[in-house]
C-alpha positions in Angstrom: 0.0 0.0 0.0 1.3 3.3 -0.9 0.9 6.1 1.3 0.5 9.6 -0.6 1.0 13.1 1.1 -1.4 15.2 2.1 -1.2 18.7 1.0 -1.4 21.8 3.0 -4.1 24.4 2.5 -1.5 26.4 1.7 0.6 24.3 -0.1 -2.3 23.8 -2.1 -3.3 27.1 -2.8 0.6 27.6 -3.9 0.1 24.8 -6.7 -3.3 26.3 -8.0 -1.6 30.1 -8.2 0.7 28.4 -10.3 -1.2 26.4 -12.5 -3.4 29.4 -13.0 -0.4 31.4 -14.8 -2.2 35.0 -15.1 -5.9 34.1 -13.6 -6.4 35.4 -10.1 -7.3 32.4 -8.0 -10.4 34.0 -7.0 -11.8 33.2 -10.7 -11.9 29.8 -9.1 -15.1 31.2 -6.7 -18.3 31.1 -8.9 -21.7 32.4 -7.1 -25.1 31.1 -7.8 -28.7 32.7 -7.7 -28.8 33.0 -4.5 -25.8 34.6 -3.9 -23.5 31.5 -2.6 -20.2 30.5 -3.4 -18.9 27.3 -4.9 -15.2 27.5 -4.0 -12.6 25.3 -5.7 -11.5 23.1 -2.3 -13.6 22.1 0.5 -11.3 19.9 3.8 -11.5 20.4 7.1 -9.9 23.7 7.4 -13.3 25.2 5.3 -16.0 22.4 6.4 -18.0 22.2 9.2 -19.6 19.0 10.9 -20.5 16.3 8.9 -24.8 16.7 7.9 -26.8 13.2 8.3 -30.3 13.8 6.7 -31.1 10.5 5.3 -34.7 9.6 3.9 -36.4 7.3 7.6 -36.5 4.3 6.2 -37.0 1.7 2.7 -39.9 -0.2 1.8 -40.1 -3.8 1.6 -36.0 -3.4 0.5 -36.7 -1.1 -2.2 -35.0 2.3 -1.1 -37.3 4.6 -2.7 -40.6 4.3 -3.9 -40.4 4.9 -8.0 -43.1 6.2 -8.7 -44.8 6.2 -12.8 -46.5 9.7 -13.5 -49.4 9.1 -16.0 -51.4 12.0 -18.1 -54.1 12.0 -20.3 -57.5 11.9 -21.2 -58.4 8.5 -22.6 -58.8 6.3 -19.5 -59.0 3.0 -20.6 -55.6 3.6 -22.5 -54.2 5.5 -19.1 -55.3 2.1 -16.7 -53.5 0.0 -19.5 -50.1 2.3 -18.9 -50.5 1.8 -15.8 -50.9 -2.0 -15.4 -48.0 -2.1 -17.3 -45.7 0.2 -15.3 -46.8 -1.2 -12.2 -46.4 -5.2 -13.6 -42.9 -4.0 -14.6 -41.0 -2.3 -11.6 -43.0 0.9 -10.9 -44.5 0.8 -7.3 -46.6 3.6 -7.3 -48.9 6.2 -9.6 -49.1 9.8 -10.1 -51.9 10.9 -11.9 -52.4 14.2 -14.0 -54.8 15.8 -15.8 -58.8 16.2 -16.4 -59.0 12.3 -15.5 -58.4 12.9 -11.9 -61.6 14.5 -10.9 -64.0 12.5 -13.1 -64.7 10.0 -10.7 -66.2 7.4 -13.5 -63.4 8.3 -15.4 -60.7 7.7 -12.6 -62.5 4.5 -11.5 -61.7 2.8 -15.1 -58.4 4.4 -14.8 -57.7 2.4 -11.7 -59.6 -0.8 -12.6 -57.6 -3.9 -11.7 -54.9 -2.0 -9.4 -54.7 -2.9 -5.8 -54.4 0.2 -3.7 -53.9 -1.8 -0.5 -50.5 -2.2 -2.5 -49.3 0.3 -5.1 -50.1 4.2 -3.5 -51.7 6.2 -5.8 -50.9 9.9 -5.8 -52.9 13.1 -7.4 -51.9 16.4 -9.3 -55.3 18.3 -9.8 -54.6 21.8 -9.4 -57.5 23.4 -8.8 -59.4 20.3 -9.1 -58.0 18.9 -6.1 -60.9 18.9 -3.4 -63.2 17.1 -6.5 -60.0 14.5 -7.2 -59.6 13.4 -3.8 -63.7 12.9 -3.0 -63.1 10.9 -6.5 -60.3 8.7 -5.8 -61.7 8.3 -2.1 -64.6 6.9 -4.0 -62.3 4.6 -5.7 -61.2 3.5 -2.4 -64.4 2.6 -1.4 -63.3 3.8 2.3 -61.0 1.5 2.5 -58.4 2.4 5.4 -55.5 0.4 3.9 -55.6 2.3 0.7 -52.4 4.0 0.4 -53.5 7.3 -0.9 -51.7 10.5 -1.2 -54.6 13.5 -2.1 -51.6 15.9 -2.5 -53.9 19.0 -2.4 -51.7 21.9 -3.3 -53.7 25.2 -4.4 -51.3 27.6 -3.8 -49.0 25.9 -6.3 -52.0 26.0 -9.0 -52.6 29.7 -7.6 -49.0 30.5 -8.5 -49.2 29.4 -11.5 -52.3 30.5 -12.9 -51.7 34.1 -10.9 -55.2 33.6 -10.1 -58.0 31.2 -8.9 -61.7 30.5 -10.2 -62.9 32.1 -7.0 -62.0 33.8 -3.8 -58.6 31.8 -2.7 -59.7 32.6 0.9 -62.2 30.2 0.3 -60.3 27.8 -1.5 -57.6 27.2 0.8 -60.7 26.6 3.5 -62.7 24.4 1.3 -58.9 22.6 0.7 -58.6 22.2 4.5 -61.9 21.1 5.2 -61.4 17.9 2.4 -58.0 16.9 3.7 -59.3 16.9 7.3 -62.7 14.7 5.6 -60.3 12.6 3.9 -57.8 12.0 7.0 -60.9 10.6 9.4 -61.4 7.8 6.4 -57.7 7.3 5.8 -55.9 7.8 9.1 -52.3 6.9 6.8 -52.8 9.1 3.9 -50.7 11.7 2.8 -53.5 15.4 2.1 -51.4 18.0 1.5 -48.4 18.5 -1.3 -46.4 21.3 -0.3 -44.0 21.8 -3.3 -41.0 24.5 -4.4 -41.7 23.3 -8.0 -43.9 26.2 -9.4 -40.7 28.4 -8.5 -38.5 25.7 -9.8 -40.0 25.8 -13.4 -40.2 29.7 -13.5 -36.6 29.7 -13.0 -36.4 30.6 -9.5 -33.1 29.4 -7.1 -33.0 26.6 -4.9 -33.1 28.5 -1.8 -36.8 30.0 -3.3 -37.8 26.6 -4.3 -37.2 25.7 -0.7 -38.3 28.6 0.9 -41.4 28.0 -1.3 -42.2 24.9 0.4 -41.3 25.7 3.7 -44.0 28.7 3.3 -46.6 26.2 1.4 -46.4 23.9 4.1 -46.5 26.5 7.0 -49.7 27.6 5.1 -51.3 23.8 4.6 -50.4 23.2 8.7 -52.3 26.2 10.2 -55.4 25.7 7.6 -56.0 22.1 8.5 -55.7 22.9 12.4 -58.2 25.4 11.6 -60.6 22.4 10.2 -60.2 20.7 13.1 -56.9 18.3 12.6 -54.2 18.0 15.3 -51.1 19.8 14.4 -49.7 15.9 14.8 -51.9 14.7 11.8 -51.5 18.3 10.1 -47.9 17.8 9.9 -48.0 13.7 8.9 -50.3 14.5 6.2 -48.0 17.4 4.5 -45.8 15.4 1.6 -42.9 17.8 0.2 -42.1 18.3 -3.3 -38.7 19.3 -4.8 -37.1 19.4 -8.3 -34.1 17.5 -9.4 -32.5 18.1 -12.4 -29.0 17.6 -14.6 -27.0 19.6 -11.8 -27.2 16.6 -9.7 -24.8 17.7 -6.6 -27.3 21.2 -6.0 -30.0 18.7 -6.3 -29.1 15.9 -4.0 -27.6 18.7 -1.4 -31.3 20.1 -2.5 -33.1 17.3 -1.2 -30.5 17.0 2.1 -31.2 21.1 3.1 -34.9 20.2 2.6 -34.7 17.9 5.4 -32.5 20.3 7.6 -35.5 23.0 6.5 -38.3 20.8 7.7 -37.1 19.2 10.9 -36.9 23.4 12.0 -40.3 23.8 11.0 -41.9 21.0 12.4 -39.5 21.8 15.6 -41.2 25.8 15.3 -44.6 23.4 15.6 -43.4 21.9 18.7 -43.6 18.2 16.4 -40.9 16.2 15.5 -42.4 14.6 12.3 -40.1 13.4 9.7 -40.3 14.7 6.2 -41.8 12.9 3.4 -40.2 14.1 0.0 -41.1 13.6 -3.4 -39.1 14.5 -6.2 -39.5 15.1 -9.5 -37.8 15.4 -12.4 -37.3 19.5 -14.1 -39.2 20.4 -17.0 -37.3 23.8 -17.7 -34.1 21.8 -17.8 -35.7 19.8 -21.6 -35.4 20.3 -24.7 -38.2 20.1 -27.2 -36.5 19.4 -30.7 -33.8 16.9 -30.1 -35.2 15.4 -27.2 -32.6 12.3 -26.6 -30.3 14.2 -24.3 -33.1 14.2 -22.3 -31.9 10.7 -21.4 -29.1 12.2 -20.0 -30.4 15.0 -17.9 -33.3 12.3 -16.4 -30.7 10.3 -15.5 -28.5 12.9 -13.7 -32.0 14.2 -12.4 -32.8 10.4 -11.0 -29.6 9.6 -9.8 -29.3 13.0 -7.5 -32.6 12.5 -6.1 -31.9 8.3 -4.9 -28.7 9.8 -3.6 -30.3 12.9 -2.1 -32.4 10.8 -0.5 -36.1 11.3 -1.7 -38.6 9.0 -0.5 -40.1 9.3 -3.6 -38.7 10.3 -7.2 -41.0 10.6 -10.6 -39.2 10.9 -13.8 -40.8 12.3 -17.0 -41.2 10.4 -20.0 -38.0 12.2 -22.2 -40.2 13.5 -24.8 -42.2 15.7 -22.2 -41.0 19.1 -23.7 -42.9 18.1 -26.6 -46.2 16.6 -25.5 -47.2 13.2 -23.5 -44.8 10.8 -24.0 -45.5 7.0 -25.8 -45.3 3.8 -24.1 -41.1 3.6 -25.0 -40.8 7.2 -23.4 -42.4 5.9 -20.4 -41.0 2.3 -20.0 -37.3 4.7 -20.4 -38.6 6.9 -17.0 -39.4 3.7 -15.1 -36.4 1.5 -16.6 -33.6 5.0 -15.7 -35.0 4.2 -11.8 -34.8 0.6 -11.8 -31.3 0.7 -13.5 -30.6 3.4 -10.8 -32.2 1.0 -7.7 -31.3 -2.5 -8.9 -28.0 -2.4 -11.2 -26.3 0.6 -9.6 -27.6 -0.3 -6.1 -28.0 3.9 -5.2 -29.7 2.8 -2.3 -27.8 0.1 -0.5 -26.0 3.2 1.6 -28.1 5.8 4.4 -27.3 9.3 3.1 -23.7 8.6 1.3 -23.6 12.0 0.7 -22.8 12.5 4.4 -19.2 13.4 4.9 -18.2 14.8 1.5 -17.2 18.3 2.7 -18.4 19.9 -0.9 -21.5 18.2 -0.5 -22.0 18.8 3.3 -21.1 22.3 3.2 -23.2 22.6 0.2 -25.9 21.0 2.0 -25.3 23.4 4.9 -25.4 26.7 2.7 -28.6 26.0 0.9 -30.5 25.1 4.4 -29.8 28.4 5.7 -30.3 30.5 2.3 -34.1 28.8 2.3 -34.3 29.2 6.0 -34.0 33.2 5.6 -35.7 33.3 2.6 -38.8 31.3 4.1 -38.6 34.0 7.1 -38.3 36.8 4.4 -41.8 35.3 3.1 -43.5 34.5 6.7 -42.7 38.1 7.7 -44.9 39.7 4.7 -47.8 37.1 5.9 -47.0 33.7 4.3 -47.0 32.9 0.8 -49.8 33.4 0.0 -49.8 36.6 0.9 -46.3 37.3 -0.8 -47.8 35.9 -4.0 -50.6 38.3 -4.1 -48.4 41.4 -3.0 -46.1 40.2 -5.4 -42.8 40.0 -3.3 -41.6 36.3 -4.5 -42.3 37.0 -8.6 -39.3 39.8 -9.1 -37.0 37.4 -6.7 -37.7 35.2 -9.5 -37.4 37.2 -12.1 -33.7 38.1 -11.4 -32.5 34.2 -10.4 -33.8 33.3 -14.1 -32.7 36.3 -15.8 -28.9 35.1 -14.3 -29.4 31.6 -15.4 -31.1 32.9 -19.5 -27.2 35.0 -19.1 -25.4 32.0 -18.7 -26.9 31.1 -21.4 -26.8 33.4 -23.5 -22.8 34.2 -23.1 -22.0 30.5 -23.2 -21.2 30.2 -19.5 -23.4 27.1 -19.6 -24.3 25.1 -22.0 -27.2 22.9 -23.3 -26.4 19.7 -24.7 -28.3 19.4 -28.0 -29.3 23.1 -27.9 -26.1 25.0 -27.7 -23.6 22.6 -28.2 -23.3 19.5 -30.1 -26.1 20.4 -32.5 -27.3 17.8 -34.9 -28.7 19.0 -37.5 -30.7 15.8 -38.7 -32.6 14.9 -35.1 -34.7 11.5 -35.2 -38.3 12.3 -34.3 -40.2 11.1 -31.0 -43.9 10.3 -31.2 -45.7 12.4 -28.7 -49.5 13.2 -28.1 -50.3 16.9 -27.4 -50.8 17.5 -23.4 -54.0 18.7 -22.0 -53.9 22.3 -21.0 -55.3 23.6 -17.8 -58.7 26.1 -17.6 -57.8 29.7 -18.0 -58.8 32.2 -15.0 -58.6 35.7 -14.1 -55.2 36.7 -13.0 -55.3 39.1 -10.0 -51.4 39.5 -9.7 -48.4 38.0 -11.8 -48.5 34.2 -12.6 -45.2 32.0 -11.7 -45.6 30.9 -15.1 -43.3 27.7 -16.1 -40.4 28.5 -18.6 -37.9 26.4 -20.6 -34.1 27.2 -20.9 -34.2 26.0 -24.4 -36.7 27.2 -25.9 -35.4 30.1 -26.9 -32.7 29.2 -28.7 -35.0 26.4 -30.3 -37.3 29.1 -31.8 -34.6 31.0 -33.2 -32.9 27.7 -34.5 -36.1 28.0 -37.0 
């Protein structure tokens, strides 16, 4: 065994000013959106403590739950889908679109799968108080159905910069469901409390966070108010978070997320451990050659088994584009099972813990969400910041950083910017449903993609 030295921090920093020639060392410091640096050696003369946030526990062996994400409008063709993801390593469903509230329409959807066995999860939107009633009829009342209603109005309030009615009223109706559903389903999951609207407006991780830090704060307090216990309040909030090709911000995304909750539910005087689903970006895709996709999904899956995500969802690679075919969706589920079963991602608690990068990383973005989360719970919550408009020109500047980069070639998009072909194979695709129009009231979080641009003047 050979025994190498160990450099000095100084003898270190010697080496690099060399190498370097006539660049300053500090051009080795680059800042992010939210103002923190990435500096070019981390030990234990710049660390701190190790951080240990793994996800509590696995299920049945498998160390996350991979979870298939289904959209659509043609149930019959939306239940086969999901037959087949679930007969061939998916564990769990996420469904989308105008299906979910139909409750005729979401029974055939769900004909034939076991929901004593494989959780089923919801993204309705505004629709979310109709699609819970509809999959609890589904259920039949069943108490070992493993549902998660993932009610999240503010996110759809976001994004629409508006709601089909006073949002007072929503957010009570909201409560007054999840607390409905939680005395038939004492183990299901009510509220989703997600960062992802921010996410896919182009806002920093420390928004994204603070986002659903505020969401959940919001979802907590409202189902007290319906009469829940701030115990079952707290159980029945799931978190949602982004993952994309960056894969170290996104796995020391997920860790800070845990650091972020266990201080909220702490502020709640509960320690409840944090559920976390993650899914995969839509702002990081591109739309005309959609194969790298491949390659950003897979960076995106890998950082959130690593990061520690209870749950991860990948989209189908074609999703720029419209919904993806049954190959674009057997890829999403096989990337995970590649990821779980081949390179065994989960066979290690948190193995992120002790990398001084990633810790300090980790570290950084907890307390960059924390302040920006009180920032937001000083003006009155979220919601309240999203109707005064305080969060959207926060936005506005962490995307207008990343379009730079962009745009002056300090990052690159595979496929878009560089490494063009000029002769891309196409990928079937069905257009995706759009949601119902209302009246804004104050400027919509409205989704963006990083490519686009360049794609439309590719033309």
């Amino acid at each position: 065994m050979t025994d190498f030295a160990v450099p000095t921090p100084l003898e270190w920093r010697e080496a690099a000013v060399k190498a370097l020639k006539d660049r300053p060392l500090e051009s080795l410091v680059h800042l992010d959106a939210d103002q923190l640096a990435t500096r070019p050696l981390y030990g234990a003369a710049t660390g701190g403590a190790p951080v240990f946030a793994p996800r509590p526990s696995d299920a049945e062996g498998r160390a996350w739950d991979v979870r298939t994400l289904i959209e659509g409008q043609d149930a019959d063709a939306l239940n086969q889908a999901i037959l087949t993801d679930l007969e061939n390593g998916a564990a769990s469903v996420l469904i989308a679109g105008p299906v979910a509230p139909d409750a005729g329409r979401l029974a055939r959807v769900l004909d034939r799968v076991a929901l004593e066995l494989a959780p089923v999860a919801l993204d309705a939107g505004f629709d979310g108080t109709r699609a819970a009633e509809a999959l609890s009829a589904v259920a039949k009342g069943s108490p070992r159905a493993k549902l998660a209603f993932h009610l999240d109005p503010i996110s759809a309030y976001a994004q629409a910069g508006g709601a089909p009615g006073d949002f007072e009223a929503v957010m009570a109706e909201t409560a007054q469901a999840a607390a409905a559903q939680a005395a038939t389903y004492p183990e299901a999951t009510l509220f989703m409390a997600s960062g992802r609207v921010t996410h896919e407006a182009g806002g920093s991780i420390a928004q994204e966070l603070a986002f659903a830090a505020s969401s959940a704060v919001a979802y907590v307090k409202a189902a007290v108010a319906a009469g829940l216990s701030v115990t079952a309040a707290l159980k029945g909030v799931a978190l949602g978070v982004v993952v994309d090709q960056a894969y170290f911000d996104s796995l020391a995304k997920i860790r800070a997320l845990r650091l972020v909750w266990a201080s909220v539910s702490r502020a709640f005087g509960v320690q409840t451990p944090a559920m976390i689903e993650a899914r995969s970006s839509r702002r990081m895709l591109s739309a005309r050659d959609p194969w790298p996709n491949m390659l950003r999904l897979t960076a995106a899956g890998f950082a959130g088994a690593v990061g520690g995500a209870d749950v991860v969802v990948l989209d189908g690679f074609t999703r720029a584009a419209g919904l993806p075919d049954a190959f674009a969706r057997r890829q999403a589920r096989n990337t995970q099972l590649i990821l779980m079963e081949e390179a065994n991602l989960g066979r290690v608690d948190d193995p992120a813990s002790g990398a001084w990068y990633l810790d300090a990383r980790t570290r950084e973005l907890a307390q960059a969400a924390w302040a920006e989360f009180q920032a937001y719970e000083a003006e009155g919550g979220v919601v309240a910041c999203l109707e005064g408009e305080v969060i959207q020109p926060r936005v506005a500047r962490a995307r207008a950083l990343a379009e730079k980069a962009f745009k002056d070639g300090a990052a690159q998009i595979v496929g878009v910017t560089q490494f063009v072909d000029p002769q891309v194979r196409p990928a079937p695709v069905t257009p995706a449903p759009t949601a119902a129009a209302v009246d804004a009231t104050f400027e919509a979080l409205a989704p963006i993609r990083f490519a686009a641009a360049f794609e439309e003047a590719a033309q």
